[in-house]
DSSP file (Angstrom, degrees, kcal/mol; ACC not computed):
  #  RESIDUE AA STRUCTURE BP1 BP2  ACC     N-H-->O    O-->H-N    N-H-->O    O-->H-N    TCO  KAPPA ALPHA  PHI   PSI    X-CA   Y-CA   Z-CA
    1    1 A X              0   0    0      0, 0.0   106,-2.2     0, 0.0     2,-0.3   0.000 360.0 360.0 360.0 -39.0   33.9  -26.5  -20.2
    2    2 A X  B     -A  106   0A   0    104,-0.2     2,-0.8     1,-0.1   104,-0.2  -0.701 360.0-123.9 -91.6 147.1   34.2  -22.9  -21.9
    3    3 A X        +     0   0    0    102,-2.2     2,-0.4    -2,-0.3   102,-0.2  -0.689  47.8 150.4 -78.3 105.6   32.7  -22.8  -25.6
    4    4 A X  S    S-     0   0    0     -2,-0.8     2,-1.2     2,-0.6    -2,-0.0  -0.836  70.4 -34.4-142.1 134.6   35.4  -21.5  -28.0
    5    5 A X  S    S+     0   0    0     -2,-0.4     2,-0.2     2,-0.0    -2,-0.1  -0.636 121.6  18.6  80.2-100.3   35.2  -22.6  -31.2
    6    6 A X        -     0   0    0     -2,-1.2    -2,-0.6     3,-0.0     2,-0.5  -0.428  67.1-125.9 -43.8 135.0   33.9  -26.2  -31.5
    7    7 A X        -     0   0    0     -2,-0.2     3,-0.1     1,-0.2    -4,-0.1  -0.883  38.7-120.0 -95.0 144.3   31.8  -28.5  -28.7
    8    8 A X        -     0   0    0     -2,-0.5     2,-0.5     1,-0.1    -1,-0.2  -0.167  52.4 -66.8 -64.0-168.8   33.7  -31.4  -28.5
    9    9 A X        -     0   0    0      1,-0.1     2,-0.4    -3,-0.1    -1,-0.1  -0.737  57.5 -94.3 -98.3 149.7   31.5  -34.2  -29.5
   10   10 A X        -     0   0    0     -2,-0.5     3,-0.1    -3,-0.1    -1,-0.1  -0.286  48.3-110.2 -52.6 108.0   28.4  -35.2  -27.5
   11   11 A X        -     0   0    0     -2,-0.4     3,-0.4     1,-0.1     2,-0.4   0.262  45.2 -84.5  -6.7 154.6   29.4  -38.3  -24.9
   12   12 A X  S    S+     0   0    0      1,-0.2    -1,-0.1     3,-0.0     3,-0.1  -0.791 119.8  13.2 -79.6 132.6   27.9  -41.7  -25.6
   13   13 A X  S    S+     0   0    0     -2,-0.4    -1,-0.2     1,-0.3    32,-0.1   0.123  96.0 115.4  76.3 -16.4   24.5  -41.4  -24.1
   14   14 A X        -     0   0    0     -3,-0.4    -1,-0.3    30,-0.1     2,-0.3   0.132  49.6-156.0 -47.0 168.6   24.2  -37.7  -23.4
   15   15 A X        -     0   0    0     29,-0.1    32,-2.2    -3,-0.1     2,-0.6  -0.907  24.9-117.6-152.9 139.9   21.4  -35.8  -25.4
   16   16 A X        -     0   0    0     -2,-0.3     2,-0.2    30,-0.2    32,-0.1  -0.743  29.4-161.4 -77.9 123.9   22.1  -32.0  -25.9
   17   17 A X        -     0   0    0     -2,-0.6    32,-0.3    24,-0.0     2,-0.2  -0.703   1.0-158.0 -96.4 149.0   19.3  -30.2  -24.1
   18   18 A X        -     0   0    0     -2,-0.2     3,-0.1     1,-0.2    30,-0.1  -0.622  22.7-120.5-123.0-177.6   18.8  -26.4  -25.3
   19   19 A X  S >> S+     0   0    0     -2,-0.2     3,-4.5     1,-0.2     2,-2.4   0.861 111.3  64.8 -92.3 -51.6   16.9  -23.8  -22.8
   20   20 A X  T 34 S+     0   0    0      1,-0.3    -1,-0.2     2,-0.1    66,-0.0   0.216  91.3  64.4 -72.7  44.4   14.3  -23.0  -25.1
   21   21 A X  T 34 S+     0   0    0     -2,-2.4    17,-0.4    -3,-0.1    14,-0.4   0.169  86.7  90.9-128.9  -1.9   12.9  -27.1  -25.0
   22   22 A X  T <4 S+     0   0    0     -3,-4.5     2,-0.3     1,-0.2    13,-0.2   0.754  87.4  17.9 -59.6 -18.0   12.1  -26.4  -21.5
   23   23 A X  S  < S-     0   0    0     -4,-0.5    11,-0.3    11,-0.3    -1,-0.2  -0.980  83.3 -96.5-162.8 145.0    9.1  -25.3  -21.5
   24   24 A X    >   -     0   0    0      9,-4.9     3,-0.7    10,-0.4     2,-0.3  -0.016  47.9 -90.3 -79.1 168.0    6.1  -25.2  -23.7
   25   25 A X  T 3  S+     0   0    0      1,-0.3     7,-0.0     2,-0.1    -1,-0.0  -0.978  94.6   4.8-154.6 157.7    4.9  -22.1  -26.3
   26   26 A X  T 3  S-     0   0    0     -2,-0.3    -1,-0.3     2,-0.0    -2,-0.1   0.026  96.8-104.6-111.3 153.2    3.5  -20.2  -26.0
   27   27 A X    <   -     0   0    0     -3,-0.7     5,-0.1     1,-0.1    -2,-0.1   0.438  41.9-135.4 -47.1 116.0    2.5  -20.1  -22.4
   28   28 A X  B >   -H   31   0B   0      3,-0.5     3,-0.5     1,-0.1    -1,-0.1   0.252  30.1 -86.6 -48.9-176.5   -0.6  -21.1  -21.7
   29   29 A X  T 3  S+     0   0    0      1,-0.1     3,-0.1     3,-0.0    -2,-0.1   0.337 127.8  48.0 -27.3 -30.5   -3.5  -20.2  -19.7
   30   30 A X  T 3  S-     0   0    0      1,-0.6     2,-0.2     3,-0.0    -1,-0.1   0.232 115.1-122.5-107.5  13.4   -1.9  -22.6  -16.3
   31   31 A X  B <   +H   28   0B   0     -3,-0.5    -1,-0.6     2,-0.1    -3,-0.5  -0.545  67.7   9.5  69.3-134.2    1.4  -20.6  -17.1
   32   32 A X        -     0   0    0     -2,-0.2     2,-0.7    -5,-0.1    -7,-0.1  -0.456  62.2-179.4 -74.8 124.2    4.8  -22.8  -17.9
   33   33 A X        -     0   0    0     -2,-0.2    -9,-4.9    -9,-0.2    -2,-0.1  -0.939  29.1-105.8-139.4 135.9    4.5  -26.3  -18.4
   34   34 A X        -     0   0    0     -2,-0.7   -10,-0.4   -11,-0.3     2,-0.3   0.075  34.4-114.2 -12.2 138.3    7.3  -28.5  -19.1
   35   35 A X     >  -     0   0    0    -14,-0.4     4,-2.1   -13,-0.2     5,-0.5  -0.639  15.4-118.6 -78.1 170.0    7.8  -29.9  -22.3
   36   36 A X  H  > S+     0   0    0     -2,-0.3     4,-1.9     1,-0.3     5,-0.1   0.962 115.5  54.0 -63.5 -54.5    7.7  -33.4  -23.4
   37   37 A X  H  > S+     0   0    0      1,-0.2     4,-1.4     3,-0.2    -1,-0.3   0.783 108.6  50.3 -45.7 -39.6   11.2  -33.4  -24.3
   38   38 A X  H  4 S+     0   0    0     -3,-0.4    -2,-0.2   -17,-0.4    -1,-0.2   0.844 109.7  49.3 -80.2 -31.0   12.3  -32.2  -20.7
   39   39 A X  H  < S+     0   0    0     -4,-2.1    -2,-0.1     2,-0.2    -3,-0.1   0.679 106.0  57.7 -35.9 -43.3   10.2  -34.8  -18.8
   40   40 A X  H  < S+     0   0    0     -4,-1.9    -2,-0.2    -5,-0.5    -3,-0.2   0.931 106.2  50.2 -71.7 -81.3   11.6  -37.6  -21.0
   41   41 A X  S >< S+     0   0    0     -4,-1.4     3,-1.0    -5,-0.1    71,-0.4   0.507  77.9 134.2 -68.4  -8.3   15.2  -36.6  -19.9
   42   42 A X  T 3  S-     0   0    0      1,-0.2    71,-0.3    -4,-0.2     3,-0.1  -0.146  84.4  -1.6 -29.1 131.6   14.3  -36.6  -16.2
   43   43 A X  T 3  S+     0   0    0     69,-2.3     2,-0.4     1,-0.2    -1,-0.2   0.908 108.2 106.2  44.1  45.2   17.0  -38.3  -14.8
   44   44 A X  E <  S-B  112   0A   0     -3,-1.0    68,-0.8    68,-0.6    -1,-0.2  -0.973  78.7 -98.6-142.5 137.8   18.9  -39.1  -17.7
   45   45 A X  E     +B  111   0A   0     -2,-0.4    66,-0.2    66,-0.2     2,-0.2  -0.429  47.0 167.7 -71.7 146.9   22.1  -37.3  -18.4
   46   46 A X  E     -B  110   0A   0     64,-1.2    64,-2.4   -32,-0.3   -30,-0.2  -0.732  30.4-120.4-160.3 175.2   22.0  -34.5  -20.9
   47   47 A X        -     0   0    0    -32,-2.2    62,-0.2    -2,-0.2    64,-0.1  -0.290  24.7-160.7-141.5  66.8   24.4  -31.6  -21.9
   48   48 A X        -     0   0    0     62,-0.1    60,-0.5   -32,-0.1     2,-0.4   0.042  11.7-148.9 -41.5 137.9   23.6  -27.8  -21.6
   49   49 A X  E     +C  107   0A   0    -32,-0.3     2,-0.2    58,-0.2    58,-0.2  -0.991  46.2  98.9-128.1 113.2   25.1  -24.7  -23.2
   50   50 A X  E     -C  106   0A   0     56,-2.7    56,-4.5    -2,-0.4     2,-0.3  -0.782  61.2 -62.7-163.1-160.0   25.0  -21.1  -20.9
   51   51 A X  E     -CD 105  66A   0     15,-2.0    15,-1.5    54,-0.3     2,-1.0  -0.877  38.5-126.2-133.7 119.1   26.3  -18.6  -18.7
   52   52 A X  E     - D   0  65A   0     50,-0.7    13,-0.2    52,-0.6    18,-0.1  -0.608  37.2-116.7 -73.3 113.7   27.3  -19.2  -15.6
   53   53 A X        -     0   0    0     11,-1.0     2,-0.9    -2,-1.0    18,-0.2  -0.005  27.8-124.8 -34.5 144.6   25.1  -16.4  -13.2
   54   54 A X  E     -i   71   0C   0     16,-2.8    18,-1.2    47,-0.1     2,-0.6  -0.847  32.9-175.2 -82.9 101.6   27.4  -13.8  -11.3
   55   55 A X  E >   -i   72   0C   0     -2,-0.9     3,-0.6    16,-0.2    18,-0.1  -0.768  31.4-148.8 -94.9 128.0   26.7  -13.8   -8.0
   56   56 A X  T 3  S+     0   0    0     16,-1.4     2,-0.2    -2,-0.6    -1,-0.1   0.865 103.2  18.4 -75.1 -12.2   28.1  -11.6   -5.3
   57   57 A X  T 3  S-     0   0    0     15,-0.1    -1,-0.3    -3,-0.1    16,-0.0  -0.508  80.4-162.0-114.5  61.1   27.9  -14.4   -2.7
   58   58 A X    <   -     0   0    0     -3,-0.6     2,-0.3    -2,-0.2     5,-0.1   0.049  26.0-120.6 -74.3 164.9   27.7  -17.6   -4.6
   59   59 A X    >   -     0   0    0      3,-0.3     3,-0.9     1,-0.1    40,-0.4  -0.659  40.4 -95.2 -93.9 152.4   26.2  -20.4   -1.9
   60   60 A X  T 3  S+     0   0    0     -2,-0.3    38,-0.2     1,-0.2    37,-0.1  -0.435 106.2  19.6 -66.6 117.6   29.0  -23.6   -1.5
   61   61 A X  T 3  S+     0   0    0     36,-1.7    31,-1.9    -2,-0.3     2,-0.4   0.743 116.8  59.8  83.7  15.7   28.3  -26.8   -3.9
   62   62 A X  E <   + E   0  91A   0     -3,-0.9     2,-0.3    35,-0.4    37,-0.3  -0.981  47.6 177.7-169.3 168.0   25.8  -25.0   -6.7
   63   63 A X  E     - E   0  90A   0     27,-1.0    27,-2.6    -2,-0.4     2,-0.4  -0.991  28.0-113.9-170.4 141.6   26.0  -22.7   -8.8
   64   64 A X  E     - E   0  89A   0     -2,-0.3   -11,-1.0    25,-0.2     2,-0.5  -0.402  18.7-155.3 -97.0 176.1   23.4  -21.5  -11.3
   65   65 A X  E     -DE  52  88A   0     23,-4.2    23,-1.0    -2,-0.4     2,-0.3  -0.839  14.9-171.5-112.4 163.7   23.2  -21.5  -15.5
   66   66 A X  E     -D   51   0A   0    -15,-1.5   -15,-2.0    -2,-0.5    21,-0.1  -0.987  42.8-126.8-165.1 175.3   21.3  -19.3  -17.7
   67   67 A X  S    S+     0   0    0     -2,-0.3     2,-0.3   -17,-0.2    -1,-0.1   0.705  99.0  28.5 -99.6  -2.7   20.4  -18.9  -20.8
   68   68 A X  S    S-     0   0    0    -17,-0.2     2,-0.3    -3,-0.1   -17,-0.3  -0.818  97.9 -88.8-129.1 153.5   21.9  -14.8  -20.8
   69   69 A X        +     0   0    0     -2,-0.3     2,-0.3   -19,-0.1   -16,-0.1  -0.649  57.7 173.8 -67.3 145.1   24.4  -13.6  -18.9
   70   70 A X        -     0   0    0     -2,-0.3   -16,-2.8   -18,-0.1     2,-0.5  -1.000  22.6-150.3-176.6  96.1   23.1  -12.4  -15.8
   71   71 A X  E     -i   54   0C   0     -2,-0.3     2,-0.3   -18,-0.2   -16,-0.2  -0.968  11.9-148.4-124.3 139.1   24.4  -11.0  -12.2
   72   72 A X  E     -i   55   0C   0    -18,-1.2   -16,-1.4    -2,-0.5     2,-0.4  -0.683   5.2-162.9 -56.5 119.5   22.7  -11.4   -9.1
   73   73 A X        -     0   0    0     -2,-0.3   -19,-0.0     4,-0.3   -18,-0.0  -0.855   8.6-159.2-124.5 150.8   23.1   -8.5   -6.3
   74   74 A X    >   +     0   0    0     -2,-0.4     3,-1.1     7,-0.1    -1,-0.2   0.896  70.0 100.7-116.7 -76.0   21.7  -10.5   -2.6
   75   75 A X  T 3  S-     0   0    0      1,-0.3    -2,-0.1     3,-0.1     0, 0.0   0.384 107.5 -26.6 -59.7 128.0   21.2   -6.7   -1.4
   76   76 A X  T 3  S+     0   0    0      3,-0.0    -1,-0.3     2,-0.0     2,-0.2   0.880 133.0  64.4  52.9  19.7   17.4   -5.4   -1.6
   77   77 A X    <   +     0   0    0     -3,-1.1    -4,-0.3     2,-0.0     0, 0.0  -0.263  50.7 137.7-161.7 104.1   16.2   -8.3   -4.8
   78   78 A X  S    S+     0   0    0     -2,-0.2     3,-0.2    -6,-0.1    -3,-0.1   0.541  89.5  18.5  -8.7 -76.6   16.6  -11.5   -3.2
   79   79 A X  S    S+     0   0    0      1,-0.2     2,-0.2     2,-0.1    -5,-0.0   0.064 123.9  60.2-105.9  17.5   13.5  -12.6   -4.7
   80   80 A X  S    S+     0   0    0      2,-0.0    -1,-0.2     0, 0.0     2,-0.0  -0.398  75.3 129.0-142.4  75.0   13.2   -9.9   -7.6
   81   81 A X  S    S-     0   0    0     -3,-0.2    -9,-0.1    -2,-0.2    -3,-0.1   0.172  73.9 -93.9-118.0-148.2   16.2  -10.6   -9.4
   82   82 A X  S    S+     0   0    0      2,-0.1     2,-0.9    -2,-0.0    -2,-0.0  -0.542  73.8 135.2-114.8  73.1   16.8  -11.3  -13.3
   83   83 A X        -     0   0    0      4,-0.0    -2,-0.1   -17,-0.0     4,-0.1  -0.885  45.4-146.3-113.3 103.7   16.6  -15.0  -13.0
   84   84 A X    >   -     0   0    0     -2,-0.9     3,-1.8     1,-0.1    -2,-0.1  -0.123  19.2-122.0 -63.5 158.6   14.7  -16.6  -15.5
   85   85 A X  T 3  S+     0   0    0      1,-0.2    41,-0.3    40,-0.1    42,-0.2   0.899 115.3  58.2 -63.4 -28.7   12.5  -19.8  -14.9
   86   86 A X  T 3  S+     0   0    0     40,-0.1    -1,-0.2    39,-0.1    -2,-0.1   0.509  81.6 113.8 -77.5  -0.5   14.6  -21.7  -17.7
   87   87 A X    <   -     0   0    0     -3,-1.8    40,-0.5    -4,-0.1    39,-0.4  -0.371  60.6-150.4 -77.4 167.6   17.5  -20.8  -15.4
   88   88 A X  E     -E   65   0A   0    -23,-1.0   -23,-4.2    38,-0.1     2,-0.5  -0.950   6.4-140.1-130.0 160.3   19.0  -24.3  -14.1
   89   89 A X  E     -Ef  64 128A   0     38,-2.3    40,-1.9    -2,-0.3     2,-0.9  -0.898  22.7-149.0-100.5 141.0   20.7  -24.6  -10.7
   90   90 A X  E     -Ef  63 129A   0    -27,-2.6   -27,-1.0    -2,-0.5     2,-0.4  -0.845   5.7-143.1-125.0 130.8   23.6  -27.0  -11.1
   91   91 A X  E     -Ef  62 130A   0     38,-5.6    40,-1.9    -2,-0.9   -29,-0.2  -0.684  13.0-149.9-107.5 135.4   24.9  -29.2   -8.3
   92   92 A X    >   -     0   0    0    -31,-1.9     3,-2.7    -2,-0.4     5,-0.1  -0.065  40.1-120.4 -89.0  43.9   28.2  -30.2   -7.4
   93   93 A X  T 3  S-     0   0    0      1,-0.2    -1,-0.2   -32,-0.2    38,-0.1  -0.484  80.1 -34.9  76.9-139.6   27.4  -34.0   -5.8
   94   94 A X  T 3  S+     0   0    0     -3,-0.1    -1,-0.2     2,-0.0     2,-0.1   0.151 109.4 109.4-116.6  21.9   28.6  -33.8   -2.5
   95   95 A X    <   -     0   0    0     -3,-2.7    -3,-0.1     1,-0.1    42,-0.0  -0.630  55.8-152.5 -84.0 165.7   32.1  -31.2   -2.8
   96   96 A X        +     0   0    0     -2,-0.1     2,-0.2     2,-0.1    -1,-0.1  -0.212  42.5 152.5-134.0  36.3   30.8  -27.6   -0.9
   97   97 A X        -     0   0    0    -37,-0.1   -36,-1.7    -5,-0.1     2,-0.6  -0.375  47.8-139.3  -7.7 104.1   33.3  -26.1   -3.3
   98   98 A X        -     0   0    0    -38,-0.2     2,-0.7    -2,-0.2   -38,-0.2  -0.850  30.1-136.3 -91.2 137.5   31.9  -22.2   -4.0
   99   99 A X        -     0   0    0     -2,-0.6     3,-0.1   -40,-0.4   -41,-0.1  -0.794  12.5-119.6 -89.9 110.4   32.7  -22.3   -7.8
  100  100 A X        -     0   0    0     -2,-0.7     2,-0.5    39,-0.2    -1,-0.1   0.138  43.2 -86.4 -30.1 169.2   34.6  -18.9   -9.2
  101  101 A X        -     0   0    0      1,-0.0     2,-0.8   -47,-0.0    -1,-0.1  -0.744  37.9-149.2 -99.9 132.9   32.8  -17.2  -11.8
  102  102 A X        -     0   0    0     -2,-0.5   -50,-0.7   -49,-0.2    -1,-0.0  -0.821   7.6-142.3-125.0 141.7   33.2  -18.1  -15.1
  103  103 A X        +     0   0    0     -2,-0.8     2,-0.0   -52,-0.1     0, 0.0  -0.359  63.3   7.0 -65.2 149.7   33.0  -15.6  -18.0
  104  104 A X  S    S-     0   0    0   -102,-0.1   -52,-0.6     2,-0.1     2,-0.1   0.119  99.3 -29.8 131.2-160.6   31.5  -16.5  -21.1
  105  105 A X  E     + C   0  51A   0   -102,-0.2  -102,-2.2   -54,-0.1     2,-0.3  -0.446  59.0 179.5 -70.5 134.8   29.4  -19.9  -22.5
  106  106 A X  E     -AC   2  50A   0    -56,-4.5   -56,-2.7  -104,-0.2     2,-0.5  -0.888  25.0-139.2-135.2-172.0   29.9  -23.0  -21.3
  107  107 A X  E     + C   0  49A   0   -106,-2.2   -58,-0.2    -2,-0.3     2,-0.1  -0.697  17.5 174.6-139.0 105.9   29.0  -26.1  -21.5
  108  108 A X        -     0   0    0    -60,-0.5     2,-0.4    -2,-0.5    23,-0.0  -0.558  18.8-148.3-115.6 177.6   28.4  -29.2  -18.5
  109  109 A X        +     0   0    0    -62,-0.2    23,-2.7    -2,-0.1     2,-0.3  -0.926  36.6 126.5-151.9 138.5   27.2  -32.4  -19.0
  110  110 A X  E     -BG  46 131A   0    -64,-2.4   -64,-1.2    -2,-0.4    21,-0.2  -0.914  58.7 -66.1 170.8 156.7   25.0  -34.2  -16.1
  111  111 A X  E     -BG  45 130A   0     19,-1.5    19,-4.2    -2,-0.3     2,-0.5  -0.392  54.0-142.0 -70.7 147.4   21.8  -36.1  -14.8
  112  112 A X  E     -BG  44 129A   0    -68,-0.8   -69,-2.3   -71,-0.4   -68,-0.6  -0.940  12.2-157.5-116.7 139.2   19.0  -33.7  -15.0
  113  113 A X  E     - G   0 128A   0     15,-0.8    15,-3.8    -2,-0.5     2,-0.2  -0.998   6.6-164.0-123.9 126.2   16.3  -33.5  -12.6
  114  114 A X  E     + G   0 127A   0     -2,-0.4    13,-0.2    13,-0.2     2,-0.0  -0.519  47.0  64.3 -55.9 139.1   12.8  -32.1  -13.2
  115  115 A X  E    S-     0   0A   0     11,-2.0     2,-0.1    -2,-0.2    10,-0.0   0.163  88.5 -61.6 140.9 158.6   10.1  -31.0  -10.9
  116  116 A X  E     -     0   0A   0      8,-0.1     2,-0.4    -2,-0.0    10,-0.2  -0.447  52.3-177.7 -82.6 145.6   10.2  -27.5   -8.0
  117  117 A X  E     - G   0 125A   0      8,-1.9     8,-3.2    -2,-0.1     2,-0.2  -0.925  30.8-129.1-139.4 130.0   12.7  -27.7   -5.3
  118  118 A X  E     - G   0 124A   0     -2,-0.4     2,-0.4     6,-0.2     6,-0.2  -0.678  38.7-149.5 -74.9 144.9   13.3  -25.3   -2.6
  119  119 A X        -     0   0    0      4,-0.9     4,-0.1    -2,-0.2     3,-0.1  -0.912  32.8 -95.3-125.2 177.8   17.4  -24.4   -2.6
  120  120 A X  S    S+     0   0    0     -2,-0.4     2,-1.6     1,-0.3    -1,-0.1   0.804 126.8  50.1 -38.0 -33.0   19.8  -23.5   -0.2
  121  121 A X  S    S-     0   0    0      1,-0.1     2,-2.4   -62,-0.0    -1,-0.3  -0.157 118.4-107.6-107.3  57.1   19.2  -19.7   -1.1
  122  122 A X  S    S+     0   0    0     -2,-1.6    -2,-0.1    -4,-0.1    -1,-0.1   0.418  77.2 127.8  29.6   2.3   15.4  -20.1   -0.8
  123  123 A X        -     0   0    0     -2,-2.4    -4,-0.9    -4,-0.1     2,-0.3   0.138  60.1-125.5 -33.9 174.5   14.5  -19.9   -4.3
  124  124 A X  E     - G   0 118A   0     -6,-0.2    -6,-0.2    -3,-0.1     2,-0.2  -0.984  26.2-165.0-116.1 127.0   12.4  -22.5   -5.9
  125  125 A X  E     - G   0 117A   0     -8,-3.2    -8,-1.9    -2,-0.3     3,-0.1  -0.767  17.3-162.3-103.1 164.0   14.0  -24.3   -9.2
  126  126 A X  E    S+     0   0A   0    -39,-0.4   -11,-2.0   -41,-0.3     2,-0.4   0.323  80.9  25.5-107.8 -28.9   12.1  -26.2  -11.5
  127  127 A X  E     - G   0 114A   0    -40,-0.5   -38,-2.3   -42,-0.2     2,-0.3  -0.965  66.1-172.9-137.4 137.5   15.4  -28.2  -13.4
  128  128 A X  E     -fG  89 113A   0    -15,-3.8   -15,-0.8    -2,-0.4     2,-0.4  -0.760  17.9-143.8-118.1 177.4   18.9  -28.8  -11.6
  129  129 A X  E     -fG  90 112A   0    -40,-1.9   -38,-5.6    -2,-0.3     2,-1.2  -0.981   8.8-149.0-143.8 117.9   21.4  -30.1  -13.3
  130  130 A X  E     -fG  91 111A   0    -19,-4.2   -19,-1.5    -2,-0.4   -38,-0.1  -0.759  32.6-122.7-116.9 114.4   23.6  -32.5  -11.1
  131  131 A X  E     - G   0 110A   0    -40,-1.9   -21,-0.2    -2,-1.2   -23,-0.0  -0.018  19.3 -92.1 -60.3 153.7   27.0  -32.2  -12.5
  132  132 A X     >  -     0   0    0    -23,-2.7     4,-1.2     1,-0.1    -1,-0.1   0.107  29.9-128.0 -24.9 142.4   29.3  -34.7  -13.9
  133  133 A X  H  > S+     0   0    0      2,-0.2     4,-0.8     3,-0.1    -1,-0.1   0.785 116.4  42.3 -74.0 -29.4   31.7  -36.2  -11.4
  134  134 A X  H >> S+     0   0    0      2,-0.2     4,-2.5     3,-0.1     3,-1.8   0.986 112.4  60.0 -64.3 -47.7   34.8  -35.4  -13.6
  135  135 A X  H >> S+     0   0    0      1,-0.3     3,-2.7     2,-0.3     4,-1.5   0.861 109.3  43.9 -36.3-107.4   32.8  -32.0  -14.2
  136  136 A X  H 3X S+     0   0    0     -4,-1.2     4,-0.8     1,-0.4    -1,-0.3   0.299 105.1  54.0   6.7 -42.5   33.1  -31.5  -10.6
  137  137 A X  H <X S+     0   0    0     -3,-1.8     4,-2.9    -4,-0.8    -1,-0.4   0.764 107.9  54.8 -86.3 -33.6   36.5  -32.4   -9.8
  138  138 A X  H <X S+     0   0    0     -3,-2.7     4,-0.5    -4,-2.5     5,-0.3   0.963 113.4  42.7 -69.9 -37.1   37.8  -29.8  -12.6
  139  139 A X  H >X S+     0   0    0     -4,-1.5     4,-3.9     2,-0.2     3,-1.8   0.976 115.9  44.2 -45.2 -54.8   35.8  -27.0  -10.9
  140  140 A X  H 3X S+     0   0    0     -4,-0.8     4,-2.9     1,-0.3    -2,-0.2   0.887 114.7  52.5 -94.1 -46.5   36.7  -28.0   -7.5
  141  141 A X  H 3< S+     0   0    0     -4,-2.9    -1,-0.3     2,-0.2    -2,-0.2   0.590 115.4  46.3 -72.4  -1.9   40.8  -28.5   -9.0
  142  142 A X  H XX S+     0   0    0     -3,-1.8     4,-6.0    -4,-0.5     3,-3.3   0.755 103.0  54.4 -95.6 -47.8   40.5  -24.9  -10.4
  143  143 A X  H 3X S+     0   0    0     -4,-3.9     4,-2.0    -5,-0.3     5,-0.3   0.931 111.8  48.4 -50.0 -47.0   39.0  -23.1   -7.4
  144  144 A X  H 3< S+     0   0    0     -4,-2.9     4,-0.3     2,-0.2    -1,-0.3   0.582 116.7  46.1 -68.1  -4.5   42.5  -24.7   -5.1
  145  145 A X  H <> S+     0   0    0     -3,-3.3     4,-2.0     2,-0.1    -2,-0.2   0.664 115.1  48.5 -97.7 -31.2   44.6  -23.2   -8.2
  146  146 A X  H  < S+     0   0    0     -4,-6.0    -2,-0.2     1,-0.2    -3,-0.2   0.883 108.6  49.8 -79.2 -18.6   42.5  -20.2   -7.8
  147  147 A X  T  < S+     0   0    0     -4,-2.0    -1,-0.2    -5,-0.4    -3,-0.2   0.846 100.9  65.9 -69.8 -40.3   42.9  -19.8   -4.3
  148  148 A X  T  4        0   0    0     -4,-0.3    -2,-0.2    -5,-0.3    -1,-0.2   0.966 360.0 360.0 -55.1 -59.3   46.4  -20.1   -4.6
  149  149 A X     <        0   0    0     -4,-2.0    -1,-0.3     0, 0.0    -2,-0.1   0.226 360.0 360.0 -18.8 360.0   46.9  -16.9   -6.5
């Protein structure tokens, strides 16, 4: 999951998605629109390289990526925060696991969904990322090792 060195090699069927193929440039006249390349991968599994946001209250079962490192303060910016459009929210299935923070790039691998969504913390996304099931059990098997501590 953390970038050091190397990416392992891409899964059979994956397709490495970057942030800057999300959207076209430079921004039109109707503001951001999609690129071709991110429409095509709707629903198709894909593999993203970012920074997990810092949040001081992360919400249970998502957690977001970006393309900079990034913290969230919930007090007084709710909705005027540094969260880019390119940012993706990424969902853990059906665990309500709140995921620790993890420092530096990483990299998850998951079906991608297009198109705006209200989420739990009243935002709107435009791309989720719904993580890997394995993906998903190693978060969920760190957070009980981190709790233990």
């Amino acid at each position: 999951m953390s970038v050091k060195g190397e990416l392992p090699p891409l899964p059979s069927g994956v397709t490495d998605l970057k942030f800057r193929e999300f959207f076209k440039s430079p921004i039109g006249q109707r503001g951001l629109e999609p690129t071709k390349k991110l429409l095509e991968l709707n629903g198709k599994p894909v593999r993203l390289i970012g920074y997990m946001a810092k949040q001081e209250q992360p919400p249970a079962g998502v957690f977001i990526l970006a393309l900079t490192p990034i913290f969230m303060g919930d007090e007084d910016e709710v909705f005027a925060d540094d969260l880019l459009p390119t940012s993706v929210y990424v969902h853990l299935g059906t665990s309500q696991t709140t995921v620790p923070f993890i420092p530096g790039l990483i990299h998850l691998t998951g079906v991608l969904n297009v198109g705006s969504q209200v989420e739990e913390d009243g935002r709107i996304s435009s791309v989720r990322l719904m993580l890997d099931p394995a993906l998903t059990n190693e978060l969920t098997n760190s957070q009980q090792r981190y709790a233990r501590k």
